[in-house]
N, C-alpha and C positions, 0 to 999 in steps of 0.2 A: 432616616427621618429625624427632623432636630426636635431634644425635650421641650418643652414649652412652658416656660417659667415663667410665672406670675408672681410681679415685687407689688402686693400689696403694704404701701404705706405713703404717708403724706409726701407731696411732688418735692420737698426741699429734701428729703431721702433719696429719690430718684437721683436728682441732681450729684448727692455725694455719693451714692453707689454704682452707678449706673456704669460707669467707665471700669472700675475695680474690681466688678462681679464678671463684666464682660473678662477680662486680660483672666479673671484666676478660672472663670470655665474656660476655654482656652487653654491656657497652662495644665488644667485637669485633663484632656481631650475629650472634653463633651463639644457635640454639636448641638449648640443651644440658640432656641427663639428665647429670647429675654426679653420681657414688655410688660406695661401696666394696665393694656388692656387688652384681654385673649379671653373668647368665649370661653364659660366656668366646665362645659364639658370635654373640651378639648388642653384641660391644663392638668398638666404632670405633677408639677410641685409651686409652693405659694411660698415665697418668700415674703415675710411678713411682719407687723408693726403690731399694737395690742390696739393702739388708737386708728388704724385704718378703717375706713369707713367701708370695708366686708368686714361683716360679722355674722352674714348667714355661709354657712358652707355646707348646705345642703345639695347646691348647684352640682359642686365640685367632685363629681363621681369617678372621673378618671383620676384623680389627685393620690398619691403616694406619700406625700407627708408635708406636714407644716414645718418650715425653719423660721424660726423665730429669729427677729432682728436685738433683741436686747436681752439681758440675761436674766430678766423679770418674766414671769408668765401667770402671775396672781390675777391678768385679767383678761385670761383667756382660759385657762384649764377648767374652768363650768362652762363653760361654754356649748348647751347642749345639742349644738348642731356639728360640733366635733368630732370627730371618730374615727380620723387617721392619725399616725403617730403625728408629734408634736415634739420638734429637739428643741430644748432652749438654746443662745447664744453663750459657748462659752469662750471666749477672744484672747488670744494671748495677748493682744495689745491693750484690754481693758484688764487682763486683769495684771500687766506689770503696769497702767496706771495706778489700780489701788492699793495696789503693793506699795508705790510711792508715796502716795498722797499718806494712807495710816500710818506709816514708817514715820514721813512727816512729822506729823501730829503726836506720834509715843516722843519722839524727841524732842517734842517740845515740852513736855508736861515732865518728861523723864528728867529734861535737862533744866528746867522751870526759863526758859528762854524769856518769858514775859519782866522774868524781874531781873535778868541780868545785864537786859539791853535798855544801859541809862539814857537821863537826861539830865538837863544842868543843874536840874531841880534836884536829884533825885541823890540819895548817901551813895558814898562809893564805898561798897562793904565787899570786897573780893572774898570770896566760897571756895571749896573742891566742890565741883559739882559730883555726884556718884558714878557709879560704872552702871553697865548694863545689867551688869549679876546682883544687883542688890533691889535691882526692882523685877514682880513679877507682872503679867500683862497675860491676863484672860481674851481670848476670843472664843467669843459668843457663835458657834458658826464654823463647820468643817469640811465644806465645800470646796469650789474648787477655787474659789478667793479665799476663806478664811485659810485652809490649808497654805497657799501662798504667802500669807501674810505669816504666818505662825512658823512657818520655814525659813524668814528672811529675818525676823527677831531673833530666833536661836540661834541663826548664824551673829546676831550683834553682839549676841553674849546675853539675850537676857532670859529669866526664867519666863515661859510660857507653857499658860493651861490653857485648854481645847475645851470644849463642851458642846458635843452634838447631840439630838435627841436619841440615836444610834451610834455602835459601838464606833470609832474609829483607830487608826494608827499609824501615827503621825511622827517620826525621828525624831528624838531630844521633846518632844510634847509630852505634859501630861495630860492625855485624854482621859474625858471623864463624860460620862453621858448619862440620863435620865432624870428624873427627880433630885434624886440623891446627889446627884452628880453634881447639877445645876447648883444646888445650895453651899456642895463643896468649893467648885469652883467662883464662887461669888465670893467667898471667904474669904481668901488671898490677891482678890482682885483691884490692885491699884492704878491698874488701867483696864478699863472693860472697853474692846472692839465688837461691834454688834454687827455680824455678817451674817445673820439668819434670813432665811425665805421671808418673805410674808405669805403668814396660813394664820388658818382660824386656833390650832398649837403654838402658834409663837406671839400673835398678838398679844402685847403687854409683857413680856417675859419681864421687862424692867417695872415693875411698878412697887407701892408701899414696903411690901414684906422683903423682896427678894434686895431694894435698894439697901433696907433696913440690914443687911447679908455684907454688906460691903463692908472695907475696913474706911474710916473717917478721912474725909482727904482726898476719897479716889477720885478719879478722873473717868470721865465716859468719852468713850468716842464712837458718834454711830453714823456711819456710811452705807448701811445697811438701808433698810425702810422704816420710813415715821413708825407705821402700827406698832414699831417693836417698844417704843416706851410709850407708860403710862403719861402722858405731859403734865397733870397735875402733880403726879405723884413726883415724879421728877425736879419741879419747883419749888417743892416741898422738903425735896431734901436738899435742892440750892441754899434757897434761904438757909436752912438750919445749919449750913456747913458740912451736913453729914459728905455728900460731893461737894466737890473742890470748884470743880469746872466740869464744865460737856462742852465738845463741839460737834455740834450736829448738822450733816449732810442733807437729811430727808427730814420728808415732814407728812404729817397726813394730808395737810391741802399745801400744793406749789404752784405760785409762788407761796412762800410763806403769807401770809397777812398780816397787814402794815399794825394791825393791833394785837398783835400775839403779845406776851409775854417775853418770850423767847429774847425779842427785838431789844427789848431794856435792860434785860435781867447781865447786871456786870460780871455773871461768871458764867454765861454764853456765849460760845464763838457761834455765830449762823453762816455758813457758806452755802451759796446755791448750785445743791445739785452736782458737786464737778466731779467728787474723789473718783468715778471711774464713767470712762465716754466708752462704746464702743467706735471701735477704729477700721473704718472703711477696708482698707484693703488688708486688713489681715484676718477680721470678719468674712470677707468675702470668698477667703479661702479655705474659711468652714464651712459655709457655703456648698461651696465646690464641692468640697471629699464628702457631706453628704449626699446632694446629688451622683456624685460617682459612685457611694457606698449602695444610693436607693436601685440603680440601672444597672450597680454590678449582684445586686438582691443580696450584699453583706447586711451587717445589725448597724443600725442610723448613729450614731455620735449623739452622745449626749438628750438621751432620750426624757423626757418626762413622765415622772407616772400621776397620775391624775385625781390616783387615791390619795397622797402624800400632797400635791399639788405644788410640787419642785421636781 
């Protein structure tokens, strides 16, 4: 009898997944009913969006677990009609996007790319630019992005510190976690990557006291979620100098608005939304090995827990 999988989410999702999901069940050796619309008691597992319009899943009594389409789940884990496991999305293809895109961005702040690429206008004053060991580069976030990101710096050669709310241990990282931790690691931070959840714990982690933590000059970069900085507090330390620059991914409301701040302020980079997509057919093969994990009654991949709410 074939599983019967339900891709709850908006129909331009369908569109990019629909062919990718099919080929990786397949490849998996499931025999799968894949469709968007299959009675809520006759369905196995729900492949799924946060903005899909089910949000009751009380229906859903035969259902075995929710797979989440993105690597966010800040707007489902309350969710109190919930009650079977829920994996988030963890992609290798999103997450060697973010890998590149932060990598990016340390390099540019690292290497100050902004003031070395003239114009006719502009002094020709030739630098040694620095190495990688002379700057250190905090991430905010030990997941299984920030981890990535914080492995592909130490391989550049630069000093990098960890900071999760829980222990971690990370090759060539200094991990540092808690309170204490937090403070220490803001300390030496001349570039801070901000790859935390969004929970009602990390809202604001950047705000007055912890910016006021930084050394003069740093540089933020947050690909992570808006809630994680204070955005007053953050302008606050623009103007002053105390930061250098931010360039910021996310935002509390997206698109940004056209009267933000953010928009004018000349030591704001604003990119929408891009540092990490998840990617069709390598997603889809998460997908997969969970559904294989759920039919073969192994432990689901990358499970959520609900208390934590990551």
């Amino acid at each position: 009898m074939p599983v019967n999988i339900l891709f709850a989410a908006r129909p331009e999702r369908w569109t990019t997944y629909e062919q990718p999901l099919r080929n990786a069940l397949k490849d998996a050796g499931i025999d799968a009913h894949l469709a968007t619309d299959i009675a809520p008691s006759e369905v196995d597992y729900i492949v799924y969006a946060p903005n899909s319009t089910l949000q009751d899943f009380t229906p859903y009594t035969r259902a075995k677990a929710v797979l989440n389409l993105w690597a966010g789940v800040e707007n489902i884990t309350g969710n109190p009609t919930l009650k079977i496991p829920l994996a988030r999305m963890v992609d290798p293809g999103l997450t060697k996007g973010m890998v590149e895109w932060v990598t990016g961005h340390v390099m540019r702040y690292h290497l100050d790319l902004d003031t070395d690429i003239l114009k006719t206008d502009t002094v020709w004053a030739p630098r040694t630019p620095p190495l990688a060991q002379e700057r250190t580069v905090t991430i905010l976030g030990l997941g299984a992005l920030g981890t990535a990101v914080a492995e592909t710096l130490v391989f550049l050669g630069f000093k990098v510190t960890g900071w999760s709310r829980s222990p971690k241990n990370v090759p060539g990282v200094t991990c540092l976690h808690g309170a204490e931790g937090l403070e220490q690691a803001l300390k030496t931070a001349e570039i801070a990557v901000l790859l935390l959840p969004n929970t009602a714990a990390t809202e604001n982690t950047l705000n007055a006291d912890t910016l006021a933590l930084m050394p003069t000059g740093a540089f933020i970069i947050n690909p992570g979620r808006g809630p994680l900085i204070d955005d007053d507090a953050l302008l606050t330390a623009l103007d002053s100098g105390k930061i250098a620059h931010a360039t910021l991914d996310v935002f509390r409301t997206e698109p940004l608005p056209q009267n933000h701040p953010y928009w004018s302020h000349r030591n704001v980079t604003v990119t929408p939304h891009i540092a990490a997509e998840t990617r069709a057919i390598t997603a889809s093969t998460v997908i997969a090995e969970n559904i294989r994990r759920g039919q073969a009654q192994e432990d689901f991949l990358h499970l959520v827990d609900r208390d934590l709410g990551y």
